[in-house]
N, CA, C and O atoms as CSV, one atom per row, in Angstrom:
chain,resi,resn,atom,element,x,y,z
A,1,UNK,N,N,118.738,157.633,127.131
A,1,UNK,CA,C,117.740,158.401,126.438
A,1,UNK,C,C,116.780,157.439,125.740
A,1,UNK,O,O,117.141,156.612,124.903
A,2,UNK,N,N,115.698,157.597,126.099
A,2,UNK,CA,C,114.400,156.906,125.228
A,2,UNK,C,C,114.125,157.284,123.987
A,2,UNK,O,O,113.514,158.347,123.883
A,3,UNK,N,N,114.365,156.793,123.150
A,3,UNK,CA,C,113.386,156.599,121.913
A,3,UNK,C,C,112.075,156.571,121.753
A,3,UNK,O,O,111.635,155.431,121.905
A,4,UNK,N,N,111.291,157.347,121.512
A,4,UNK,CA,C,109.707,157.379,121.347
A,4,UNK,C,C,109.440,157.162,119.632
A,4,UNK,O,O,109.463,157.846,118.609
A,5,UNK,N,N,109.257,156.184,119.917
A,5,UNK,CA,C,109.077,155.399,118.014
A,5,UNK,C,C,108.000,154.647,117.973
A,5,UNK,O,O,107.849,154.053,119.041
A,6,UNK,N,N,107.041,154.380,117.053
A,6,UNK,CA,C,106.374,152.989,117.076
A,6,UNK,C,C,106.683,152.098,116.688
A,6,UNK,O,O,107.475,151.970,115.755
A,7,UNK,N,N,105.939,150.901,117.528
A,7,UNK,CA,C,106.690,149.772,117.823
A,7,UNK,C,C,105.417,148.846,117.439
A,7,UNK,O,O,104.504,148.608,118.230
A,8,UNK,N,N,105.477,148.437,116.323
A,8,UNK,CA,C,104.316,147.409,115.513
A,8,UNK,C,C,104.438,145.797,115.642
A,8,UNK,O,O,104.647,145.060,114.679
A,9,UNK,N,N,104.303,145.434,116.770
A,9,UNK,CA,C,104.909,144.063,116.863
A,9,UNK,C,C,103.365,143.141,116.353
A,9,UNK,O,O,103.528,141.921,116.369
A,10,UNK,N,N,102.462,143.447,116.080
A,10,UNK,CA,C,101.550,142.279,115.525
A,10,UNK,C,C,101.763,142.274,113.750
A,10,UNK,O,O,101.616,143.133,112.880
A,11,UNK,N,N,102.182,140.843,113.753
A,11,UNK,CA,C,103.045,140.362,111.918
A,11,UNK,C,C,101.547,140.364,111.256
A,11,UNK,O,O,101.505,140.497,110.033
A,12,UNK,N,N,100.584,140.257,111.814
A,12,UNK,CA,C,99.456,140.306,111.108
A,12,UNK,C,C,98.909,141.417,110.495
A,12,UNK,O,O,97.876,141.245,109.848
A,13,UNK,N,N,99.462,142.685,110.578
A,13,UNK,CA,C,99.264,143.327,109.809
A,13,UNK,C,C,99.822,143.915,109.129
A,13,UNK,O,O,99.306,144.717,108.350
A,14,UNK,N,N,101.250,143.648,109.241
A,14,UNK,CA,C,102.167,143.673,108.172
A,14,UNK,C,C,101.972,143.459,106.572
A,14,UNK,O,O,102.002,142.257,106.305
A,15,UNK,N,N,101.849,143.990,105.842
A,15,UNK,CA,C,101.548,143.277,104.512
A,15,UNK,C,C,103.150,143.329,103.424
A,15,UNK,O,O,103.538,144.424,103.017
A,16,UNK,N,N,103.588,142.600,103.226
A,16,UNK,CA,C,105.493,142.320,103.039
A,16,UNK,C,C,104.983,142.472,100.958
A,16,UNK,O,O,103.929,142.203,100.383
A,17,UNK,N,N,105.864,142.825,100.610
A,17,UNK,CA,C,105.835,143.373,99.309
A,17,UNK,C,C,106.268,141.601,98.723
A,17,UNK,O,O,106.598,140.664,99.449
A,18,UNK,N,N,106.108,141.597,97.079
A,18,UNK,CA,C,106.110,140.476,96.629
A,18,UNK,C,C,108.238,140.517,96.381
A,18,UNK,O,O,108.996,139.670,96.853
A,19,UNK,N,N,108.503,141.279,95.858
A,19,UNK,CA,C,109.902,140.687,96.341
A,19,UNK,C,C,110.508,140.293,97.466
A,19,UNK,O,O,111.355,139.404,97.554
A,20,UNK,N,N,109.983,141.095,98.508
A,20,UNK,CA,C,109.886,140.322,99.923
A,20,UNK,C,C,109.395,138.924,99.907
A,20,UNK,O,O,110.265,138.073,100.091
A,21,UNK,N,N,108.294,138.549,99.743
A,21,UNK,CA,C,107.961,137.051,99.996
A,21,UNK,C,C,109.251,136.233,99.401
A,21,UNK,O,O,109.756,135.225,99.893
A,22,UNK,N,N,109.685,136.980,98.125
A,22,UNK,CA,C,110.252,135.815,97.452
A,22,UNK,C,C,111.624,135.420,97.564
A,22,UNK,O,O,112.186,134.376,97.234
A,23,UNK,N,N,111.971,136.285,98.005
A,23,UNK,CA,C,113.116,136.622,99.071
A,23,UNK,C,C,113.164,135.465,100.219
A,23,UNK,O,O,113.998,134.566,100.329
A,24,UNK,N,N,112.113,135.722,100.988
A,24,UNK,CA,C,112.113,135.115,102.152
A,24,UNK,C,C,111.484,133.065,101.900
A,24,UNK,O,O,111.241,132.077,102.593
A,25,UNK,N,N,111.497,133.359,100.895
A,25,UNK,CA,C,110.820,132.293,100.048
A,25,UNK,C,C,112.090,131.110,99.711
A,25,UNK,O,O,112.295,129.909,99.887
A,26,UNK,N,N,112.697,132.179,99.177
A,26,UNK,CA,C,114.312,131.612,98.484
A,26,UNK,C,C,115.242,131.196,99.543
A,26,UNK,O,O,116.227,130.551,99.185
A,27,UNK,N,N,115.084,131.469,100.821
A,27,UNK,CA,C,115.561,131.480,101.715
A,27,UNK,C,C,115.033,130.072,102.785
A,27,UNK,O,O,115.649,129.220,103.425
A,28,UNK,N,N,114.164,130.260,102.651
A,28,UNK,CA,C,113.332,129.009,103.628
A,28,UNK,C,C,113.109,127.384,102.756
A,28,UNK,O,O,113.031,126.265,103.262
A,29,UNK,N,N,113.036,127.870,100.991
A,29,UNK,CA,C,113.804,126.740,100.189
A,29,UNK,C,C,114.955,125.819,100.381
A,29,UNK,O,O,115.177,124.609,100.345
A,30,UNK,N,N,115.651,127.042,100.622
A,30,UNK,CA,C,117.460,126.228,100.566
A,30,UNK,C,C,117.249,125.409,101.922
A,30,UNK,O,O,117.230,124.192,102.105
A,31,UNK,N,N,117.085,126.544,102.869
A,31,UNK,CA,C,116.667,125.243,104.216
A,31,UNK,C,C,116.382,123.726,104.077
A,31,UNK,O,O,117.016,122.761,104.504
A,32,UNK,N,N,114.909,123.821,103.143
A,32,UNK,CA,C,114.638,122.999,103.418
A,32,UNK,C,C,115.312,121.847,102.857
A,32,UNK,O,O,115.491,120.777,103.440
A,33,UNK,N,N,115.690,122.162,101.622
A,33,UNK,CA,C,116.839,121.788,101.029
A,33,UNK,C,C,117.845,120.818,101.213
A,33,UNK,O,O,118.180,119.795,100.617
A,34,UNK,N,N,118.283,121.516,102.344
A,34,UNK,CA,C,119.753,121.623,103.369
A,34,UNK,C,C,119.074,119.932,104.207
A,34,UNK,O,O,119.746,118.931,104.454
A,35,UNK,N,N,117.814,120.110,104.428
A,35,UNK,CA,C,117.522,119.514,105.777
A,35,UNK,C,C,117.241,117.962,104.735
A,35,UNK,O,O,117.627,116.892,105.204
A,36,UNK,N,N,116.636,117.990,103.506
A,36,UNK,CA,C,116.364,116.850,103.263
A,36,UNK,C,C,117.025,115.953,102.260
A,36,UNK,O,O,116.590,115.048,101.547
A,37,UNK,N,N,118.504,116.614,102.466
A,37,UNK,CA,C,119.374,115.946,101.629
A,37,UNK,C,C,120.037,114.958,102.476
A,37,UNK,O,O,121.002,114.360,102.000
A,38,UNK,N,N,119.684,114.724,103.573
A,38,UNK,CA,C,119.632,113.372,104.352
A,38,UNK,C,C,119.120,112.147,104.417
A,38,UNK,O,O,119.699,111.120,104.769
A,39,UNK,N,N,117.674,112.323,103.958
A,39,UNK,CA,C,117.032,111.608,103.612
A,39,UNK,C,C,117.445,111.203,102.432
A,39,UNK,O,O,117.810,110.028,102.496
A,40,UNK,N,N,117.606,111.912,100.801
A,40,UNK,CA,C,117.751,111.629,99.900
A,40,UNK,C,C,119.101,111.041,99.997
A,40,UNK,O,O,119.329,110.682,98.841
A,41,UNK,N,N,120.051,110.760,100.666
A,41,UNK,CA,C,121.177,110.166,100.549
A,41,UNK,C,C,121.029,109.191,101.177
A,41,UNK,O,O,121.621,108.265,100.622
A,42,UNK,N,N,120.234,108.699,102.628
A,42,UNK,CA,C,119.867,107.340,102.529
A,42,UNK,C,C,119.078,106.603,101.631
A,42,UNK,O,O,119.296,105.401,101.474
A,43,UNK,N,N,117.989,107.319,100.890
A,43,UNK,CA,C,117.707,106.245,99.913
A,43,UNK,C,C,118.790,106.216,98.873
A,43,UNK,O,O,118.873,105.088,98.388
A,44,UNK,N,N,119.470,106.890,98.471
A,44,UNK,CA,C,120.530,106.556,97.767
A,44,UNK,C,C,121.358,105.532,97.886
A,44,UNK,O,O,121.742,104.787,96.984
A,45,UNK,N,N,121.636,105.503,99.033
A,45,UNK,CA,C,122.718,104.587,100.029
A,45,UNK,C,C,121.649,103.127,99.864
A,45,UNK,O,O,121.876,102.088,99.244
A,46,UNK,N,N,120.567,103.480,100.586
A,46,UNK,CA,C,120.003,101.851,100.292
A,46,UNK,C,C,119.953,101.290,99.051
A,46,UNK,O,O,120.395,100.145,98.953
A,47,UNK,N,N,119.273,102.133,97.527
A,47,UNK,CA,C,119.288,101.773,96.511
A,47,UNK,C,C,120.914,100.783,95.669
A,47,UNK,O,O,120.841,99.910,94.804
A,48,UNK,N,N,122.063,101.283,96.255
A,48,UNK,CA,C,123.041,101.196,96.148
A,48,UNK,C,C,123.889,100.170,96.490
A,48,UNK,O,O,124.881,99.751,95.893
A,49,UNK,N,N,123.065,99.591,98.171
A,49,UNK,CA,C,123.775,98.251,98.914
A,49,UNK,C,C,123.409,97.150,98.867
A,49,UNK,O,O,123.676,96.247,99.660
A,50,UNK,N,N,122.659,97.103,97.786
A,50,UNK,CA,C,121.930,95.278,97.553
A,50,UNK,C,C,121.052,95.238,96.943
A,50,UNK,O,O,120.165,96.079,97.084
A,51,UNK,N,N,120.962,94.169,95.965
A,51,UNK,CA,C,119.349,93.962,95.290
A,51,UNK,C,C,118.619,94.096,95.889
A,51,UNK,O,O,117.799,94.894,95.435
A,52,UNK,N,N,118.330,93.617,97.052
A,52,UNK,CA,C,117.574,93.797,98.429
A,52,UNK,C,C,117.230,94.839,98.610
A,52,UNK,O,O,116.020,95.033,98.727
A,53,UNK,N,N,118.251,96.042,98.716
A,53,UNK,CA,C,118.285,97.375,99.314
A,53,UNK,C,C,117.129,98.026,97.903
A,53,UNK,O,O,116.045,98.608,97.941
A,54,UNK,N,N,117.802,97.683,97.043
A,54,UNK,CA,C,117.297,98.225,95.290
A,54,UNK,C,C,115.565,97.855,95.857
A,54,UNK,O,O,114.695,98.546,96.387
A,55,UNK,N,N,115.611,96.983,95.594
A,55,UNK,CA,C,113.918,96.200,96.124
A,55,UNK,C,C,113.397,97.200,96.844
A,55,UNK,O,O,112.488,97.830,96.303
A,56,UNK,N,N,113.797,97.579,98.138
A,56,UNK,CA,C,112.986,98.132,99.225
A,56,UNK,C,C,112.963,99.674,98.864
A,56,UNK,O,O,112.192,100.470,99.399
A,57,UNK,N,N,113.744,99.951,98.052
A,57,UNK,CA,C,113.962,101.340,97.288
A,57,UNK,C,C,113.016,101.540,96.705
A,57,UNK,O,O,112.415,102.608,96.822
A,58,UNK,N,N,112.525,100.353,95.734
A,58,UNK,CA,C,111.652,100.729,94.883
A,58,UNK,C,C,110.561,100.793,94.966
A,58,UNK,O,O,109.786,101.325,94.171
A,59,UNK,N,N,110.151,99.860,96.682
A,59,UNK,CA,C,109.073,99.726,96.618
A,59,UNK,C,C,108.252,100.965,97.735
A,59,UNK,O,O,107.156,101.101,98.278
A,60,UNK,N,N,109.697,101.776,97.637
A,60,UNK,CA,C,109.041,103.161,98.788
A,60,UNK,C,C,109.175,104.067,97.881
A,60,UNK,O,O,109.050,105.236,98.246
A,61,UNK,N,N,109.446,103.799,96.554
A,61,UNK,CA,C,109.066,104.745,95.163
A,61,UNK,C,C,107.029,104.712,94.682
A,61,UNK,O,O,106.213,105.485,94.180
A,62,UNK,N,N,107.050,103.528,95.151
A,62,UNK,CA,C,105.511,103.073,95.002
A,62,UNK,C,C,104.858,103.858,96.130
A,62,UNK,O,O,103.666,103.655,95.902
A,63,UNK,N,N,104.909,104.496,97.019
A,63,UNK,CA,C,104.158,104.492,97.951
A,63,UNK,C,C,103.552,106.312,97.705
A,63,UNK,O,O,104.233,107.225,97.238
A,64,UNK,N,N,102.369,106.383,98.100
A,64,UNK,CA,C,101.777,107.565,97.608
A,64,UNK,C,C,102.396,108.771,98.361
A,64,UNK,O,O,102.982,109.664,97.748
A,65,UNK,N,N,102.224,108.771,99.934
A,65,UNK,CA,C,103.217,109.556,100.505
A,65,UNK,C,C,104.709,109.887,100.177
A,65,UNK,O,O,105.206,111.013,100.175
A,66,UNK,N,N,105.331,108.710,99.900
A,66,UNK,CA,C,107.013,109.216,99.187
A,66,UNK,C,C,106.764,109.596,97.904
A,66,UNK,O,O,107.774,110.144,97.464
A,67,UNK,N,N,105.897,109.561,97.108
A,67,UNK,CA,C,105.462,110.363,95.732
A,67,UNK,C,C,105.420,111.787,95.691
A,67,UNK,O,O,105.847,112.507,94.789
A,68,UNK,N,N,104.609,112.283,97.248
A,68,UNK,CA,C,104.817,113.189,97.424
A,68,UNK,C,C,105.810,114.083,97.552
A,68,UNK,O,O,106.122,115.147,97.019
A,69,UNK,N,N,106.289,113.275,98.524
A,69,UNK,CA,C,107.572,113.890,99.314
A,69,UNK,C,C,108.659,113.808,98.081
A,69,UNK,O,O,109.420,114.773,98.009
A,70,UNK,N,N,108.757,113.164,97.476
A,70,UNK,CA,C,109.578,113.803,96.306
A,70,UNK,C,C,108.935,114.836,95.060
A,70,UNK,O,O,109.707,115.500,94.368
A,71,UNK,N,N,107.754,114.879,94.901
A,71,UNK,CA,C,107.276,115.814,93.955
A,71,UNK,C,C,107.224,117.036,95.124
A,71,UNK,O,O,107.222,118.068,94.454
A,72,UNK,N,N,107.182,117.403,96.531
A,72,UNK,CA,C,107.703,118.603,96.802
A,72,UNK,C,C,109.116,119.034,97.110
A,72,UNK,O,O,109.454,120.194,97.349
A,73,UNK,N,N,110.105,117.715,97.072
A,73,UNK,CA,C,111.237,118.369,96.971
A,73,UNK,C,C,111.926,118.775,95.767
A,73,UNK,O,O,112.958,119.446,95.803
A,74,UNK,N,N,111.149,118.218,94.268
A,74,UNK,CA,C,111.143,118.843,93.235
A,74,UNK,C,C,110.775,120.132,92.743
A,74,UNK,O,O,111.212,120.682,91.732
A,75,UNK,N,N,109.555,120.752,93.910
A,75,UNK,CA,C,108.867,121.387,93.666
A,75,UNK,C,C,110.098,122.641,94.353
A,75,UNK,O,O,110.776,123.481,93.761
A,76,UNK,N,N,110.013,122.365,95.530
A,76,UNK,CA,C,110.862,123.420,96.354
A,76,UNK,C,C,112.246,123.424,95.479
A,76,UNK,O,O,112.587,124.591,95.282
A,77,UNK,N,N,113.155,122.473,94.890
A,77,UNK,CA,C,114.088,122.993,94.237
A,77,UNK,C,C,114.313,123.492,92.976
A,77,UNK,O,O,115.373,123.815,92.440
A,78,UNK,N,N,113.121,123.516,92.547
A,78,UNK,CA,C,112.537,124.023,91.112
A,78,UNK,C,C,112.541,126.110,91.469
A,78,UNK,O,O,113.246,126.863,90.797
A,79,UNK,N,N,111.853,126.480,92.315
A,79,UNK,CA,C,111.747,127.253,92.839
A,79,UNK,C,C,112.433,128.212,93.462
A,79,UNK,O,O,112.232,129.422,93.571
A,80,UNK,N,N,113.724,127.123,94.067
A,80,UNK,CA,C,115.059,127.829,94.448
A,80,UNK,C,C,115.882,127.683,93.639
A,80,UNK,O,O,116.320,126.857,94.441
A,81,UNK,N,N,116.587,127.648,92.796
A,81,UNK,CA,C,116.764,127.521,91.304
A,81,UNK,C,C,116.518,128.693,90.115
A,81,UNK,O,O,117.382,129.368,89.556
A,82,UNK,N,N,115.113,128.713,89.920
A,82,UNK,CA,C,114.594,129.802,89.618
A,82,UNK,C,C,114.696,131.039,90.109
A,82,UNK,O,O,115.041,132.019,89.448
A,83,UNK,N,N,114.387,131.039,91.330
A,83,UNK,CA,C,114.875,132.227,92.062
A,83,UNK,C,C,116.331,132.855,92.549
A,83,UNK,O,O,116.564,134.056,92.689
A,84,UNK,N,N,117.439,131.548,92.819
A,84,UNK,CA,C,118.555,132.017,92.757
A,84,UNK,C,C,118.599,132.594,91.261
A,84,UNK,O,O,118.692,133.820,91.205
A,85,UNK,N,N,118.550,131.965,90.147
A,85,UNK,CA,C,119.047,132.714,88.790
A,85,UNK,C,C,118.684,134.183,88.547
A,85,UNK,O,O,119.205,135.084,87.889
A,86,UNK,N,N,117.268,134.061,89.556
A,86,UNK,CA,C,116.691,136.124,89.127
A,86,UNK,C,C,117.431,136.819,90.022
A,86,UNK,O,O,117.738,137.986,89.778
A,87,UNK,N,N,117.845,136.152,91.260
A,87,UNK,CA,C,118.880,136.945,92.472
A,87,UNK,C,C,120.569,137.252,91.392
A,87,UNK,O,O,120.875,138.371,90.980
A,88,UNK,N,N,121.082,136.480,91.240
A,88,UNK,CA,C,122.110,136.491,90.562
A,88,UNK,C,C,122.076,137.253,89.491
A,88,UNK,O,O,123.171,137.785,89.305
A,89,UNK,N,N,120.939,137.650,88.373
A,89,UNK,CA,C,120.926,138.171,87.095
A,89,UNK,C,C,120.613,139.985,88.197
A,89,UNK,O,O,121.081,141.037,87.764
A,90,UNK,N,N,119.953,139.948,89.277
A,90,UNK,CA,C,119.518,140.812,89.869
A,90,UNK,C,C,121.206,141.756,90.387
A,90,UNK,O,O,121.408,142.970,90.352
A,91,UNK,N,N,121.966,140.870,90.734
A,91,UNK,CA,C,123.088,141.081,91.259
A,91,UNK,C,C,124.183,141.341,90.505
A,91,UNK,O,O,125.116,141.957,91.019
A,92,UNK,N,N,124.227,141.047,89.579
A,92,UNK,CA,C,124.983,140.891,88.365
A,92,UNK,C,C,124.226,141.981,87.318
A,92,UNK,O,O,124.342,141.712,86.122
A,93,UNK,N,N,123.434,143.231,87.689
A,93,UNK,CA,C,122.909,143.880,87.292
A,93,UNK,C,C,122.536,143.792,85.277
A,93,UNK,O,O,122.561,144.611,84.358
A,94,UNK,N,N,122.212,142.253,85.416
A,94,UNK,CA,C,121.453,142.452,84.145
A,94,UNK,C,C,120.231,142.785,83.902
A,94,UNK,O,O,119.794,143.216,82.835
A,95,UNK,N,N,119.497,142.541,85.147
A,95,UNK,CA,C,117.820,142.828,84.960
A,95,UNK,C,C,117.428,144.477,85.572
A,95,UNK,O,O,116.412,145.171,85.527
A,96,UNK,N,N,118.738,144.650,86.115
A,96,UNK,CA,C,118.080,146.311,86.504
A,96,UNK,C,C,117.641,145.952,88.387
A,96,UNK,O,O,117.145,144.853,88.634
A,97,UNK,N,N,117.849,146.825,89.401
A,97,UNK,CA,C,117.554,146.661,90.340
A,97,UNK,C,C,116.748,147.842,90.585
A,97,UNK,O,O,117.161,148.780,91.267
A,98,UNK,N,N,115.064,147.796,89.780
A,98,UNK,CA,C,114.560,148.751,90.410
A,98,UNK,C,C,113.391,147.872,90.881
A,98,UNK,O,O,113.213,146.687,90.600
A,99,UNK,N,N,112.641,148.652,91.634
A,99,UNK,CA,C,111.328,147.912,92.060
A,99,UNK,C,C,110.090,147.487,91.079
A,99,UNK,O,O,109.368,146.532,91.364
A,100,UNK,N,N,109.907,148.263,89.915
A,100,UNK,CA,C,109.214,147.365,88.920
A,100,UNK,C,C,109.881,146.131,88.203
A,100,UNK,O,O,109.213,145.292,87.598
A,101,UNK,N,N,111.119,146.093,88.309
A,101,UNK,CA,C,112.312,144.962,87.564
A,101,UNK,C,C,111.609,143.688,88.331
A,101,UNK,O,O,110.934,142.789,87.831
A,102,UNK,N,N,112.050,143.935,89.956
A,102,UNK,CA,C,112.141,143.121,90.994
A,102,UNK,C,C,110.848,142.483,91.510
A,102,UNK,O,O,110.946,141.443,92.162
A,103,UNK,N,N,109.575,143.049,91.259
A,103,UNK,CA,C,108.668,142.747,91.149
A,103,UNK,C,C,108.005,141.513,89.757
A,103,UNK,O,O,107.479,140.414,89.932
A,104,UNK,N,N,108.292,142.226,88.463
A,104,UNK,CA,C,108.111,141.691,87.173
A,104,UNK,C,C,108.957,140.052,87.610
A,104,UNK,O,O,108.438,138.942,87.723
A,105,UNK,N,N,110.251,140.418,87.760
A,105,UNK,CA,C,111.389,138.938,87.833
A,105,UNK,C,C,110.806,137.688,88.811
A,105,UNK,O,O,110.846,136.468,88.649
A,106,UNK,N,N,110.295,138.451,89.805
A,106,UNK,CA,C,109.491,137.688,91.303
A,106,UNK,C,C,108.055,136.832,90.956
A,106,UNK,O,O,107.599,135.905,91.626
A,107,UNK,N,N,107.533,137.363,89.830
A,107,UNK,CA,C,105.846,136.865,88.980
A,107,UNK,C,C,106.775,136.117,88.423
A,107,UNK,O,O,106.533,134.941,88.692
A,108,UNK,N,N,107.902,136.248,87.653
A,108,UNK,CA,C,108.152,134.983,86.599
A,108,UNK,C,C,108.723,134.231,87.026
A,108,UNK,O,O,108.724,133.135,86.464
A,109,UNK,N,N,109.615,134.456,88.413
A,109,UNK,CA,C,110.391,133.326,89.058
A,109,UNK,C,C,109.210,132.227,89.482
A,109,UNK,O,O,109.494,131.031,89.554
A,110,UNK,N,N,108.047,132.650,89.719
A,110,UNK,CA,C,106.749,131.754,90.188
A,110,UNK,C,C,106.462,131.095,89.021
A,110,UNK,O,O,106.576,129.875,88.901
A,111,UNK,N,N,106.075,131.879,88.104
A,111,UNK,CA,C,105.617,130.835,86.867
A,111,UNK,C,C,106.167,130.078,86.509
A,111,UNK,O,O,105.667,128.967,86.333
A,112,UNK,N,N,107.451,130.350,86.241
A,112,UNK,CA,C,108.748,128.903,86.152
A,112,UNK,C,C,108.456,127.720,86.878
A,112,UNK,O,O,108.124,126.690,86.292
A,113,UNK,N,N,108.596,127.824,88.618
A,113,UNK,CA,C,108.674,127.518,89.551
A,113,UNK,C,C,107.272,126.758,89.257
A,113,UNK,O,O,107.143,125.536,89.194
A,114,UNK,N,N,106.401,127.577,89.116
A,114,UNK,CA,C,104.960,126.408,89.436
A,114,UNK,C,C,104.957,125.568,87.886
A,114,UNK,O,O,104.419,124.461,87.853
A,115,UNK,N,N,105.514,126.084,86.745
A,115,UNK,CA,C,105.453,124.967,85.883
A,115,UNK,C,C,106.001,124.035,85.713
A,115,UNK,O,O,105.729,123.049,85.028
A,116,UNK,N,N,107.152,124.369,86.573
A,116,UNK,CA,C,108.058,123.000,86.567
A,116,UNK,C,C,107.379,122.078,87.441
A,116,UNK,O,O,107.058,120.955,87.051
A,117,UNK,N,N,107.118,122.550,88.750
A,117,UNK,CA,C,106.261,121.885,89.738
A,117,UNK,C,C,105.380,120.854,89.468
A,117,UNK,O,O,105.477,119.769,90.039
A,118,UNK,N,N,104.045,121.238,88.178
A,118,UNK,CA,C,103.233,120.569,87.758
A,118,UNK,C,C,104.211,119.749,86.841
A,118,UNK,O,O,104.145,118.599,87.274
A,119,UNK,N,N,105.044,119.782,85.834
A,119,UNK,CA,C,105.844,118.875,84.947
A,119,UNK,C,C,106.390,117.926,86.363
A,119,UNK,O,O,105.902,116.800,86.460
A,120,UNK,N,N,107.108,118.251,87.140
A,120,UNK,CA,C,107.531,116.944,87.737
A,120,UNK,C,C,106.650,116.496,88.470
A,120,UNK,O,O,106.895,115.575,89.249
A,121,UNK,N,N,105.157,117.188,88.347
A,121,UNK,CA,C,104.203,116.095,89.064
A,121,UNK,C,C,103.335,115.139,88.689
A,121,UNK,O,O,102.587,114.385,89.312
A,122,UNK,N,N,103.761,115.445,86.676
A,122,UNK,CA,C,103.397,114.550,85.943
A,122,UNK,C,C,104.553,113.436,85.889
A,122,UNK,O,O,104.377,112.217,85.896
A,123,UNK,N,N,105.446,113.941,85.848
A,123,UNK,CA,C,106.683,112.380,85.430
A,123,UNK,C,C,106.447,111.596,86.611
A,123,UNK,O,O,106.467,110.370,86.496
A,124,UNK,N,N,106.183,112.229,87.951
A,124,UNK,CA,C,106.291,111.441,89.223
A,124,UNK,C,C,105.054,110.363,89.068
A,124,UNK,O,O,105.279,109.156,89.161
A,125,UNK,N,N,103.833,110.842,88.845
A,125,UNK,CA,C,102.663,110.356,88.748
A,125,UNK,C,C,102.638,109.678,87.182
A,125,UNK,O,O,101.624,109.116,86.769
């Protein structure tokens, strides 16, 4: 038996609610997360195996691109952080699970998130 339903497959006109983004937000964080705690454990590892190693550590602390790349993995875990705590307070029904709650919590999980962002993009810089 067929189903006669519509079937909206262009994402472009989708418009996804703001607890949605942040959701899907919190989610694509941890990823990235996940993926660049590889990196951060070889420079760890080098900082760790020789004055030498320390040296070459420090001097890819100098470099404008790895400035970056650590002020956005500050940035992204600032963010997931923030947002796990409103998921958890969300879950743990202290904030209320209605859609004005979840909305309100989702604006402040950002403001957190982007102020910390700019603070560690002053200590970095």
């Amino acid at each position: 038996m067929k189903k006669k339903r519509p079937v909206n497959l262009d994402l472009s006109t989708i418009r996804f609610p703001l607890t949605a983004i942040a959701s899907i937000l919190h989610r694509i964080s941890g990823i990235i997360i996940f993926l660049s705690i590889g990196a951060l454990l070889w420079l760890l590892d080098l900082s760790l195996s020789s004055p030498k190693g320390f040296l070459q550590a420090s001097l890819m602390m100098d470099n404008c691109i790895f400035k970056f790349f650590i002020w956005s993995m500050f940035s992204i875990l600032s963010y997931h952080i923030s947002s796990g705590i409103r998921h958890m307070m969300m879950d743990f029904d202290i904030l209320g699970v209605t859609l004005q709650t979840g909305k309100f919590s989702a604006q402040i999980s950002f403001l957190i998130a982007s102020l910390l962002a700019i603070l560690s993009g002053v200590l970095i810089w």
